[in-house]
Backbone as CSV, one residue per row, in Angstrom:
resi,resn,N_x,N_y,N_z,CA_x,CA_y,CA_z,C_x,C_y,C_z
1,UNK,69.444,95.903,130.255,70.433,95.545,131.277,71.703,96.364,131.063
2,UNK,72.304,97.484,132.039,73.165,97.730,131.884,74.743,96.877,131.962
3,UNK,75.605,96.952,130.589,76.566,96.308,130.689,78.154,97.505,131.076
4,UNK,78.504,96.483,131.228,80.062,97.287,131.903,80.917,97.210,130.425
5,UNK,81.626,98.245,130.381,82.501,98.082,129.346,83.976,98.380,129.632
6,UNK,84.561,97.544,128.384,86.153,97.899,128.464,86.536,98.512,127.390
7,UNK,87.372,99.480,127.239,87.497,100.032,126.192,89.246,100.431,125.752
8,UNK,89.823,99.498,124.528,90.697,99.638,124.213,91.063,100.346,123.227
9,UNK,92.173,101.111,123.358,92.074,102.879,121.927,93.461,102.117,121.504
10,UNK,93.889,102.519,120.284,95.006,102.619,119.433,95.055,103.604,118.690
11,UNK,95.701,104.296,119.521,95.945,105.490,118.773,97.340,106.383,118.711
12,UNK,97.479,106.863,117.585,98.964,107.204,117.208,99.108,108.656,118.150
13,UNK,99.184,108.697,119.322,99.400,109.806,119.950,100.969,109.440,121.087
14,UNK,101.329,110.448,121.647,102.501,110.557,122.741,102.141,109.935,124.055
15,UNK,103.165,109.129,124.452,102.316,109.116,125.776,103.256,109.730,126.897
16,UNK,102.585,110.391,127.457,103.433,111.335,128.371,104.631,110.609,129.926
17,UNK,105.741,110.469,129.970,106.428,109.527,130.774,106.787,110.441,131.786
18,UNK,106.255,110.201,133.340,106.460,110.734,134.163,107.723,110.310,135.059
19,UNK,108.242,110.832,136.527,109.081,110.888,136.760,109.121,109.340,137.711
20,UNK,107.693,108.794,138.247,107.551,107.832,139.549,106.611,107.023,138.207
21,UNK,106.365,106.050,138.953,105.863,105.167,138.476,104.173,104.187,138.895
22,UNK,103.163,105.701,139.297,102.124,104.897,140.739,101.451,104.606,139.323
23,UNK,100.714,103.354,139.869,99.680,102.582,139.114,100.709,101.201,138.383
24,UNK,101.620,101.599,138.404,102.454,100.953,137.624,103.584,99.903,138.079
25,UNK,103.791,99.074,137.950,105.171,97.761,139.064,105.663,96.683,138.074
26,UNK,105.960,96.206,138.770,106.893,94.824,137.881,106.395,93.861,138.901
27,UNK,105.771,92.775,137.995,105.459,91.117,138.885,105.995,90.404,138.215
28,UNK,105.789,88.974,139.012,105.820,87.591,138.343,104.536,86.974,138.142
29,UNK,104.463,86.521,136.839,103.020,85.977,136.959,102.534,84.843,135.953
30,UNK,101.747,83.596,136.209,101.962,82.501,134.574,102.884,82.263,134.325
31,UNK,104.123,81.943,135.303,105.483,81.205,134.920,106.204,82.281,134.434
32,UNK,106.191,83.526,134.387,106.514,84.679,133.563,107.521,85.681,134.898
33,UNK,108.965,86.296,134.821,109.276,87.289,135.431,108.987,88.447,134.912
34,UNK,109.231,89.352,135.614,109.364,90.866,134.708,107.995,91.248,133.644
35,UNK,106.783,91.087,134.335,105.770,91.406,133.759,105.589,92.551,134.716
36,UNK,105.055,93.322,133.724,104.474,94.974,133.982,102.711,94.353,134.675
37,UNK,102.141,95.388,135.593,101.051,95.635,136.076,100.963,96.992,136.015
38,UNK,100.103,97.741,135.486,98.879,98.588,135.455,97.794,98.167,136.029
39,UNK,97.411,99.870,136.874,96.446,99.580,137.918,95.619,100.711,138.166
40,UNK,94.305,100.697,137.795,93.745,101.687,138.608,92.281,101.227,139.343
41,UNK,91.438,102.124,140.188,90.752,101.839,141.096,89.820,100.379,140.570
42,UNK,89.786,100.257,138.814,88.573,99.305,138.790,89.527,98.396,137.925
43,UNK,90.502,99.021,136.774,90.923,98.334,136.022,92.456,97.700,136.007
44,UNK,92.438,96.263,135.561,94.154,95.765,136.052,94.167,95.224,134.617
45,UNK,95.944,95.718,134.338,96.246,95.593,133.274,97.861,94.516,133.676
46,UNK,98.026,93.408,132.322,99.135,92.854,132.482,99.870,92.549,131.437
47,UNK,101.035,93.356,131.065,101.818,93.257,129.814,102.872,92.515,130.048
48,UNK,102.815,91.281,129.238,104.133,90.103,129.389,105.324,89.977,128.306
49,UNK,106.179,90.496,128.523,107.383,90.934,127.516,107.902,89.546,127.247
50,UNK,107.837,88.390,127.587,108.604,87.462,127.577,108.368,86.476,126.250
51,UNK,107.157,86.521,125.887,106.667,85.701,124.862,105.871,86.814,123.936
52,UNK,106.145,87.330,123.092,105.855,88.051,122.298,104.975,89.349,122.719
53,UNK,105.777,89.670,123.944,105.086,91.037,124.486,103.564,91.170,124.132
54,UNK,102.849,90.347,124.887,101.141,90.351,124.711,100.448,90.974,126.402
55,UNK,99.248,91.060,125.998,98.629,91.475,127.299,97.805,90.174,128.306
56,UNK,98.372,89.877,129.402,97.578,88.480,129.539,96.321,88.945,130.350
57,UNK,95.888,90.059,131.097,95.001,90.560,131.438,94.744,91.635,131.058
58,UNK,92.986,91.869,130.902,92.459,93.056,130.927,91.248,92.689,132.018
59,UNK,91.448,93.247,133.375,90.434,92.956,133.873,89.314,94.129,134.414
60,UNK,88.373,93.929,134.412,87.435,94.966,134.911,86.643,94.924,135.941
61,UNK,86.902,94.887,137.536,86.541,94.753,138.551,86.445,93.126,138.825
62,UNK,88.177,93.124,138.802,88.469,91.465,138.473,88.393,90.424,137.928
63,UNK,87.441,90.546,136.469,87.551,89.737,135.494,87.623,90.352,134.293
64,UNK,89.104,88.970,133.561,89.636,89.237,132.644,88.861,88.828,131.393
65,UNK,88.831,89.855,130.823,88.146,89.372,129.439,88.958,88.374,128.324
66,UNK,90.205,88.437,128.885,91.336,87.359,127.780,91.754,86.079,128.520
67,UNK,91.466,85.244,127.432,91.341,84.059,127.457,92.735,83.499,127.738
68,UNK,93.171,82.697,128.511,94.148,82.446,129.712,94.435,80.799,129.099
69,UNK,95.887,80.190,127.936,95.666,78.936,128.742,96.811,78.793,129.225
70,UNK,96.491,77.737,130.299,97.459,77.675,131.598,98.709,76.523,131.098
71,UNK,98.245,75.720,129.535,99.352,74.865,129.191,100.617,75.723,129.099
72,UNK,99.843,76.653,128.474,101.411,77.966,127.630,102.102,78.747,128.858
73,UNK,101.342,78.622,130.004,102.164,79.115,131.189,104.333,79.129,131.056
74,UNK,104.644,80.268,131.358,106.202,79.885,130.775,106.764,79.776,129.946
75,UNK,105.962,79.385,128.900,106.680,79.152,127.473,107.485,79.853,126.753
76,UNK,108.458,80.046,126.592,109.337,80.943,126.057,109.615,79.935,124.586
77,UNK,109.717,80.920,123.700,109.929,80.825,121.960,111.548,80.807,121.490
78,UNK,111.925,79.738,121.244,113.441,79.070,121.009,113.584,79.759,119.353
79,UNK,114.564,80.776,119.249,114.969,81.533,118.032,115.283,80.228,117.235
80,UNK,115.648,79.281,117.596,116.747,78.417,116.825,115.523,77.632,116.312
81,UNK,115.006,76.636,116.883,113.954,75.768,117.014,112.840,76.293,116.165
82,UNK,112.439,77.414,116.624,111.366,78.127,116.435,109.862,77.174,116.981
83,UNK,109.530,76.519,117.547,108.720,75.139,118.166,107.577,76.467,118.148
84,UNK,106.202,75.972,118.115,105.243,76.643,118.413,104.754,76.095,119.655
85,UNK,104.173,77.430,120.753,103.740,76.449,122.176,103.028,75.683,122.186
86,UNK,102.500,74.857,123.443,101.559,74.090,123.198,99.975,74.526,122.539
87,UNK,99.008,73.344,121.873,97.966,74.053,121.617,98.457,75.291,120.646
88,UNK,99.377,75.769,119.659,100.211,76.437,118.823,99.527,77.800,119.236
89,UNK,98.136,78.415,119.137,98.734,79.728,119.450,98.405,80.520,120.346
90,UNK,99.266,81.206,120.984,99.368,81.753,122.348,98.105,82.707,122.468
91,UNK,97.882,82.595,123.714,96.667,83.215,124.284,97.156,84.555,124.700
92,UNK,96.101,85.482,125.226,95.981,86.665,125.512,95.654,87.387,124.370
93,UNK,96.364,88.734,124.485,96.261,89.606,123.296,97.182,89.958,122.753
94,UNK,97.387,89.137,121.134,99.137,89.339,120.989,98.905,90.356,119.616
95,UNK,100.343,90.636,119.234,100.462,91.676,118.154,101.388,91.004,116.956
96,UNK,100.979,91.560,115.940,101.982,91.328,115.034,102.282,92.606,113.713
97,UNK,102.630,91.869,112.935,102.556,92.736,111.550,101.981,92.611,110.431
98,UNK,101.496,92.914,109.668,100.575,92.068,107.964,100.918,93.129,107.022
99,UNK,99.883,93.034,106.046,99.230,91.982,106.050,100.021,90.423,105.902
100,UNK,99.375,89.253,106.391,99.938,88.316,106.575,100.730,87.766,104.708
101,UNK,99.400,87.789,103.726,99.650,87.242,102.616,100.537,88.084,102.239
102,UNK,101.102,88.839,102.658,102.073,89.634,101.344,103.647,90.141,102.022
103,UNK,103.423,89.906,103.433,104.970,90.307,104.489,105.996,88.855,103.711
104,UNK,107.387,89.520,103.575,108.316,88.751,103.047,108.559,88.046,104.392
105,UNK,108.225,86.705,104.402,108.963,85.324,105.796,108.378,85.592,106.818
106,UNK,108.806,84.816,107.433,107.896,84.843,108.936,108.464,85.797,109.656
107,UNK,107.511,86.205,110.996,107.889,86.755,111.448,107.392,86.340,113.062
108,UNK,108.418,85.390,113.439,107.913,84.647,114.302,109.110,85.477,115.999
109,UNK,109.740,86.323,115.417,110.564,86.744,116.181,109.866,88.183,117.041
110,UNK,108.260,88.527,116.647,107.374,89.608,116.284,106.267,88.738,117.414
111,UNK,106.112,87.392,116.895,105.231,87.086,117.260,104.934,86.468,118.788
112,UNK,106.052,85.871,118.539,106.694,84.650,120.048,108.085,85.404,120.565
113,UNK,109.184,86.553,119.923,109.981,86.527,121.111,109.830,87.259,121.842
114,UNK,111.233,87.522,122.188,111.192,88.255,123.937,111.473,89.908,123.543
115,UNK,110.412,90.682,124.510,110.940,91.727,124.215,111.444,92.349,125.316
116,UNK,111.820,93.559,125.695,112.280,94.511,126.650,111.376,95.203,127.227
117,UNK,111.306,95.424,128.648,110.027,96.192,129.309,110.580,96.907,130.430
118,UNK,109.823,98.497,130.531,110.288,99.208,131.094,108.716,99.994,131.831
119,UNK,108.801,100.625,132.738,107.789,101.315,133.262,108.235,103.253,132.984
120,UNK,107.534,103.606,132.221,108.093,105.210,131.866,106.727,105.983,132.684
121,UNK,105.951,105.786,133.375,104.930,106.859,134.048,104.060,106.483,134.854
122,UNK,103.159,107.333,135.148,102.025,106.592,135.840,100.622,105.721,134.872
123,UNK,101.090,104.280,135.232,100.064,103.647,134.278,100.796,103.201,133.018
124,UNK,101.845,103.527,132.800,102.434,103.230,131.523,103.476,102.553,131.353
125,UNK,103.896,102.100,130.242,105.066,100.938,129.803,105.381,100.937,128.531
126,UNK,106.563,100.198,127.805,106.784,100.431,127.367,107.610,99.084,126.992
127,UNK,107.392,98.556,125.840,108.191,97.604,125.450,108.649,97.408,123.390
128,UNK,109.981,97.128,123.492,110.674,96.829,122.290,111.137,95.404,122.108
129,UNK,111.440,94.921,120.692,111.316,93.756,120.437,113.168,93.871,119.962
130,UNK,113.684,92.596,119.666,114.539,92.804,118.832,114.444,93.314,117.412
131,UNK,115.728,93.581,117.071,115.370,93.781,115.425,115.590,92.604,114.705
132,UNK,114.028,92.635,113.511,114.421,91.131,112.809,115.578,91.417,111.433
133,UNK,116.661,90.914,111.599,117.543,91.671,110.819,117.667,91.178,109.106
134,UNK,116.547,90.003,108.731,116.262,89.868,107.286,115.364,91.468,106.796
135,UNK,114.063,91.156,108.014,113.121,92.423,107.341,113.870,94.132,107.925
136,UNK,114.483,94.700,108.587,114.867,95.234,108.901,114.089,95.886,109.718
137,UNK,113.276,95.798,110.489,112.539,95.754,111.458,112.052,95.657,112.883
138,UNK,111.892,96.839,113.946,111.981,96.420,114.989,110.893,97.117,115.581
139,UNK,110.009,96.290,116.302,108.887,96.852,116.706,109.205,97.694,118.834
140,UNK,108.052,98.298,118.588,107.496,99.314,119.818,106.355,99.616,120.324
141,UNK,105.620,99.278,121.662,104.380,99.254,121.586,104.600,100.543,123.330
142,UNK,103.442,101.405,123.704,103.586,101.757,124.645,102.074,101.767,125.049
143,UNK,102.152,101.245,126.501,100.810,100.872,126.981,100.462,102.057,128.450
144,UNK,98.693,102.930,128.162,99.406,103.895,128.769,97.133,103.503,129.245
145,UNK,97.454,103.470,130.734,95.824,102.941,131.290,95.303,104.221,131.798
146,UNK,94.110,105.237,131.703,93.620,105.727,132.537,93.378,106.310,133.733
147,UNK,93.944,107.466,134.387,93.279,107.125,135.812,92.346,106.627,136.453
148,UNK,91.515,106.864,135.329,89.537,106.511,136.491,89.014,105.539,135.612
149,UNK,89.134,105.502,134.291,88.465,105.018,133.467,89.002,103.294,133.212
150,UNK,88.675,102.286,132.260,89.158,101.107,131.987,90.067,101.720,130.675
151,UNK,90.195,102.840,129.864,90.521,103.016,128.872,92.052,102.373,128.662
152,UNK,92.431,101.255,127.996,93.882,101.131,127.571,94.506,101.847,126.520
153,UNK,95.248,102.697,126.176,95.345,103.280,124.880,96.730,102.452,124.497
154,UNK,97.013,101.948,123.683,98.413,101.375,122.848,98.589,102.580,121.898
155,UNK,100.102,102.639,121.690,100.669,103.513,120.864,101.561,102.295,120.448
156,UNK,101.723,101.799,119.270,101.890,100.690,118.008,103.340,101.185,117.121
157,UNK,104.599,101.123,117.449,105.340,101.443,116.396,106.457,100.416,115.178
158,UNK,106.331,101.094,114.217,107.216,100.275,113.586,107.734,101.026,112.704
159,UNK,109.631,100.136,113.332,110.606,101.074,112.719,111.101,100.362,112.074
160,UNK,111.443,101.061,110.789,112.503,100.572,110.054,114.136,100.979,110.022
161,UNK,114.866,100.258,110.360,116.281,100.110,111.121,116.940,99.282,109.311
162,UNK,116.282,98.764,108.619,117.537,98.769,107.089,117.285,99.821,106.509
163,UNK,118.107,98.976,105.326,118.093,100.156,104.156,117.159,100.438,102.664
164,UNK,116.152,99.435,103.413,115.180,100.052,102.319,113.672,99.990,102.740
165,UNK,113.132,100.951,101.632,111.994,101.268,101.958,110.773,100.393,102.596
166,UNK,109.547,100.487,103.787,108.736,98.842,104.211,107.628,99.390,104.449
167,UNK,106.393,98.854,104.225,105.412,99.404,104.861,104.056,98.375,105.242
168,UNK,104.305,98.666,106.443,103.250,97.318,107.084,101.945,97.960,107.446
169,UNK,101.651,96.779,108.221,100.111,97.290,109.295,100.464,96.623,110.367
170,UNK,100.220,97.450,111.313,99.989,96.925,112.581,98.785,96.013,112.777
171,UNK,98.877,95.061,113.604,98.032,94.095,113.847,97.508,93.673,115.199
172,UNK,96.514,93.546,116.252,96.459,92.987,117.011,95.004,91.481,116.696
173,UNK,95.472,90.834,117.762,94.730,89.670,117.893,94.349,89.321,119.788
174,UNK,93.409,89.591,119.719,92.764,89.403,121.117,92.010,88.108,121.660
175,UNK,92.062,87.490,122.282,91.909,86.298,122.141,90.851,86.459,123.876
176,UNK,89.337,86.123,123.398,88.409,86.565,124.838,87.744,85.067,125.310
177,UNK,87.555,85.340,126.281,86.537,84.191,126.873,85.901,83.892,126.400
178,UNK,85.812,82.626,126.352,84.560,81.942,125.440,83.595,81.883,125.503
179,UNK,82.798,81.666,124.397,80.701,81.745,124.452,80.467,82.787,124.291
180,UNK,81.252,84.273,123.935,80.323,85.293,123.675,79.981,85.614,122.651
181,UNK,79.773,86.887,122.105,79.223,87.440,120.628,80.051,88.318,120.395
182,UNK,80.455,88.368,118.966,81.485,89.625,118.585,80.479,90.234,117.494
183,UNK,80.273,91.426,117.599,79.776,92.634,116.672,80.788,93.187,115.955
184,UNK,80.715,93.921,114.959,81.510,94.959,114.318,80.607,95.378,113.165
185,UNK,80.628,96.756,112.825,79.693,97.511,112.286,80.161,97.254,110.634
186,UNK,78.942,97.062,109.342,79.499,96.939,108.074,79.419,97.998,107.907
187,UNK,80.133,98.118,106.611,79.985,99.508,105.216,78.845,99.284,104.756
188,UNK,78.144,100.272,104.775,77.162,100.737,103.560,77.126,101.763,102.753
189,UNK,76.951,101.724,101.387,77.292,100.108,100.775,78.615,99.617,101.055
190,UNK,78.479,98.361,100.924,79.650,97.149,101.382,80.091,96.850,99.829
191,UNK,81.511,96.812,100.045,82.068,95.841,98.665,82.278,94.332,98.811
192,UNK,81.335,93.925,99.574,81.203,92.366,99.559,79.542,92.448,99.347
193,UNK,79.274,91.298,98.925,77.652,91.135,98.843,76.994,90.905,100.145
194,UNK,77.307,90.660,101.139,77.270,90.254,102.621,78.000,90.873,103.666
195,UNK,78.438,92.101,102.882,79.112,92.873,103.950,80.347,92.062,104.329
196,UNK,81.060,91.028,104.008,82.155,90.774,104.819,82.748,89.282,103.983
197,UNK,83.364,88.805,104.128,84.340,87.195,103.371,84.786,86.312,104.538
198,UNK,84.805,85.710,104.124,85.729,84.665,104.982,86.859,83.809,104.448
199,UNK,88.044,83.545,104.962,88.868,82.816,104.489,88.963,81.398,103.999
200,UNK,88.657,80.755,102.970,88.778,79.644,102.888,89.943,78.482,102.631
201,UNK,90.586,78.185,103.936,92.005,77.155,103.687,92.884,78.837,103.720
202,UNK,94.169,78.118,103.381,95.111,79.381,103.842,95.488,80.156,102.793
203,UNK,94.701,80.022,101.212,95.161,80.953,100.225,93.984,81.421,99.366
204,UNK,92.827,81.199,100.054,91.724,81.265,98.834,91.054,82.089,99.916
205,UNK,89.911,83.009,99.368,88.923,83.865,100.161,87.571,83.666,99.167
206,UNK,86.332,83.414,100.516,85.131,83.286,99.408,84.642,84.844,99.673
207,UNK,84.333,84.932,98.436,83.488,86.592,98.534,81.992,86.505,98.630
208,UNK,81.573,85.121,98.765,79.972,85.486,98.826,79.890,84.140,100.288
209,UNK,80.261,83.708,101.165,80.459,82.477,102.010,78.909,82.277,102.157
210,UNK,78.959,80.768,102.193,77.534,79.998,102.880,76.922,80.528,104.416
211,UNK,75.840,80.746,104.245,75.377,81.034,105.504,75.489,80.273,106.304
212,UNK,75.375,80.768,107.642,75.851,79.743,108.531,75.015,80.453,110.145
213,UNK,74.410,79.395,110.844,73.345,79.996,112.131,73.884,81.166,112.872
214,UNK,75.171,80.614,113.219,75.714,81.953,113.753,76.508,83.244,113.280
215,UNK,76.278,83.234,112.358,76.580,84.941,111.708,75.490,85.436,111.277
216,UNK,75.466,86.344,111.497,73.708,87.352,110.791,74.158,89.115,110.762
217,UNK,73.922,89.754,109.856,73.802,90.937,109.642,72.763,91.861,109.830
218,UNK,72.530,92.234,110.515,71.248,93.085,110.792,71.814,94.081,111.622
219,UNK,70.858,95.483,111.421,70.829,96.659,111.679,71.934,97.489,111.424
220,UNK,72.742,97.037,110.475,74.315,97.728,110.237,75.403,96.798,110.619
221,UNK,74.950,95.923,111.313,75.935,95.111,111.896,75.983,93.832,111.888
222,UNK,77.281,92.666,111.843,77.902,91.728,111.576,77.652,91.163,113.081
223,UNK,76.963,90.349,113.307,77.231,89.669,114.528,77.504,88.318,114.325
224,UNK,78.230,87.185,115.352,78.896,86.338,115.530,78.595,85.732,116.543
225,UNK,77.710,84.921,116.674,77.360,84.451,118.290,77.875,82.749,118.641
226,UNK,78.797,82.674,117.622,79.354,81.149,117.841,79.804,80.685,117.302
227,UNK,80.513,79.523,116.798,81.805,78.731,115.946,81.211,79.102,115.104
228,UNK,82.414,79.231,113.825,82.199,79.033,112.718,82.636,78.134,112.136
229,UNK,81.819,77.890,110.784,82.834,76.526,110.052,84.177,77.226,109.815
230,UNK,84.233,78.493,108.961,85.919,79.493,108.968,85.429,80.550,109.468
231,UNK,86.696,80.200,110.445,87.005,81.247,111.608,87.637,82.349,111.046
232,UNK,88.002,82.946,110.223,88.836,84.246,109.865,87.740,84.940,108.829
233,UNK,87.408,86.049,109.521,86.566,87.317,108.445,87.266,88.278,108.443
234,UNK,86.662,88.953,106.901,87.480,90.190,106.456,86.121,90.986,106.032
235,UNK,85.931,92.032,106.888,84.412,92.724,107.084,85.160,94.291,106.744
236,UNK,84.025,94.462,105.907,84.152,95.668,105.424,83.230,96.764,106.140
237,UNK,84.456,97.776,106.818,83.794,98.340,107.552,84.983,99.115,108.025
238,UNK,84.469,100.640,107.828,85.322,101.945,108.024,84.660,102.704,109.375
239,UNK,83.859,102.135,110.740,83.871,102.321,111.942,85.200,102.427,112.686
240,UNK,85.948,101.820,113.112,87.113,101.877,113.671,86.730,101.331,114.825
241,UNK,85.838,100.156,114.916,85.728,99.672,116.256,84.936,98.374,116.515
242,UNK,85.772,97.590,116.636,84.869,96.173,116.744,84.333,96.252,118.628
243,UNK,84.029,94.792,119.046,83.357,94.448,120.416,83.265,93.014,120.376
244,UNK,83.361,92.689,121.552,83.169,91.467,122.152,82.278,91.165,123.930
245,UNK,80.898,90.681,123.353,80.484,90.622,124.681,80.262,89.424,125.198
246,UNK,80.849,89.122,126.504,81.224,87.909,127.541,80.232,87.548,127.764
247,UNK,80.311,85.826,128.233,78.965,85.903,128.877,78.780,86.422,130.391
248,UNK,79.956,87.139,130.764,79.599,87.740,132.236,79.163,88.873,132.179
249,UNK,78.721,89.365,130.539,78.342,90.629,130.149,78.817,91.982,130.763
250,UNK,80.355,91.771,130.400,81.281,92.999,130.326,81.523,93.047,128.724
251,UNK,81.312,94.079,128.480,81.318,94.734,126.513,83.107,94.939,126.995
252,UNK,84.317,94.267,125.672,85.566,94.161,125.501,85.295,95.232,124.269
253,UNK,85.260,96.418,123.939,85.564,97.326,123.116,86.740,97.681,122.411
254,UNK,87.343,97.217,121.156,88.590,97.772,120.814,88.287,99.212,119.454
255,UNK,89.342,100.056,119.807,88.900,101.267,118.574,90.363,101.360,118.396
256,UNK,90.595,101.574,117.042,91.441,101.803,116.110,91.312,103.088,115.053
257,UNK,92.473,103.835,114.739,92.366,105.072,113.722,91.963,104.060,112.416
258,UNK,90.973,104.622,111.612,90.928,103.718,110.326,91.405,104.896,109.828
């Protein structure tokens, strides 16, 4: 059966900012002003600066592969408060920084606030966060879609604005429709006995985890076809490209520089 795919790149390249802006506008949308739309003949893209600059659509001949909830509609992230939204964590496809265990404090100003959004070309955007002024830190993401293709490419930055030396990882978290299967290819050989770990509770990792119906390794690959007892894996694997397939069987492709 042929499947449709989406295919998201991260990659550390330029993105070229033209003089007009076609493919490209400003809506309102999910309780949200000043959200960017990207557009081309098959694929619609929607970057929401307001709550931690995430993507609330990726759609591919009108359906979105990211998971939408409609409680968090509006929700804007109180610096003071710091309140997590409803159902605590926000849907779509959000970004952050890590690794988680070892970044000094939260970084909830990364995660949930507001950033700045601008349209620099055709298909493209461009948004900045504040600076968090403990870590000295201020993030940059530029979102730049295809003419013909579904291809999203993100360009991921992080600057350091103090005075001393930092060095992170960029992070995304994609959050897809439910009921499908996520693949991602292991190492061989793997430095886990199972090709991959899972997190157990929020400070311990098992290196050999209990089997469980829905994870299985076969043919090179880690598949996932349903809850787990722990939800967080750390899969060893120097591909640069996980997947997620819907059950409306559109393939959600993300590739990353490893």
């Amino acid at each position: 059966m042929m499947k449709k795919v989406l295919t998201l790149a991260m990659a550390l390249q330029v993105v070229m900012a033209f003089a007009n802006g076609d493919g490209a506008r400003f809506i309102s949308t999910n309780g949200y002003d000043h959200c960017i739309e990207l557009k081309n003949s098959t694929t619609r893209v929607v970057i929401e600066p307001n709550c931690g600059g995430r993507v609330l659509y990726y759609e591919l001949n009108g359906h979105n592969v990211l998971y939408i909830n409609k409680a968090q509609d509006g929700f804007i992230w109180d610096e003071n408060t710091r309140l997590d939204p409803p159902d605590k964590h926000i849907c779509g496809a959000r970004f952050d920084i890590g690794p988680e265990k070892i970044k000094p404090g939260p970084t909830g100003l990364f995660f949930h606030g507001r950033f700045t959004a601008e349209i620099i070309g055709k298909r493209s955007a461009r948004i900045v966060s504040k600076t968090d002024t403990v870590l000295g830190i201020q993030l940059m993401r530029e979102f730049s879609l295809d003419a013909k293709t579904s291809e999203l490419t993100i360009k991921m930055v992080i600057k350091n604005v103090g005075q001393k030396p930092a060095k992170y990882c960029s992070w995304i978290r994609a959050f897809g429709e439910g009921n499908g299967i996520a693949v991602c290819p292991v190492g061989s050989p793997s430095r886990f006995p199972k090709g991959y770990i899972t997190y157990d509770g929020p400070t311990a990792m098992l290196i050999s985890p209990p089997n469980e119906p829905t994870v299985s390794v076969r043919d090179g690959m880690i598949e996932i076809s349903g809850p787990t007892v722990r939800p967080k894996f750390v899969i060893d694997s120097e591909a640069g490209w996980l997947a997620y397939l819907t059950r409306q069987n559109v393939l959600f492709v993300q590739k990353f520089v490893y």
